[in-house]
Steps between C-alpha positions, in 0.01 A plus 500: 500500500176683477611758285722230268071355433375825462796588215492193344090518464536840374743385214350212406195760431738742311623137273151447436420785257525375176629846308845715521462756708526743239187285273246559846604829543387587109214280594407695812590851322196436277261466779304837553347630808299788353336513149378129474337330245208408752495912614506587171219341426317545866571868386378471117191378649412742737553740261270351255241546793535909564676493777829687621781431737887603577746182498767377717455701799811544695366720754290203634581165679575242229469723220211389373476462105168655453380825747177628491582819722097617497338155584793405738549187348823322338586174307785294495576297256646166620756280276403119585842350571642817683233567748399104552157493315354186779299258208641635215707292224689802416687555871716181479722464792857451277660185544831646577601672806189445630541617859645851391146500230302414845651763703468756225179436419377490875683861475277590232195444645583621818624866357119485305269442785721775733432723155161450501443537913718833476308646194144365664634680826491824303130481354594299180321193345735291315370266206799209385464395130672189465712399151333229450097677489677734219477220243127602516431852448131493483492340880740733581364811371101446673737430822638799499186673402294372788805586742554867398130548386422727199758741354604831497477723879362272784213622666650578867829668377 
């Protein structure tokens, strides 16, 4: 009887989504995880201010999308809705399927904070830039200048 619930919850959340199969997996083919518009421009704008960096790095936890090997510091880059921006209009819980959104979301941020604990554990400090704060560059820019300090070779590397 349990398991009858359980099945019968689980389809009604499958009934729920209101495109074909095929339409949300288009949809969700045109989401990227590397290369976004708010990286690009988190990256455009730390260019404009001198400084350097490698991107994506696989060899640490998380891969964080901006590596600053000789300050030991990294940025990610957080999408709103995917990583559960708390207070922001842009991470809208979907109204459909909303307990597999919860559980993936709670996934999310659970996979970020054991990212950030692992790469802290190994000397890092890790800076999140959220999608929303890209929509003004200027704020974002003197953030990230007063986090890394001035460009070009730290001081103590």
């Amino acid at each position: 009887m349990f398991t009858n619930w359980i099945t019968a919850i689980k389809a009604h959340d499958d009934d729920v989504d209101t495109l074909t199969k095929l339409e949300r997996s288009e949809r969700m083919s045109k989401i990227r995880s590397k290369n976004t518009k708010p990286e690009r421009l988190v990256r455009s704008a730390l260019h404009k201010l001198g400084y350097r960096f490698r991107i994506h790095a696989r060899n640490l936890p998380g891969a964080p999308d901006i590596v600053f090997p000789s300050r030991k510091q990294v940025i990610f880059i957080h999408g709103c809705f995917w990583h559960a921006h708390e207070n922001c209009s842009v991470a809208n819980l979907p109204k459909t399927r909303r307990p597999y959104w919860r559980k993936k979301f709670a996934r999310n941020k659970e996979r970020d904070a054991t990212n950030v604990r692992a790469l802290r554990k190994l000397g890092w400090r890790v800076f999140t830039i959220w999608e929303c704060e890209t929509s003004k560059p200027d704020k974002v820019a003197q953030r990230l200048s007063r986090r890394l300090g001035p460009p070009g070779k730290p001081s103590n590397a």
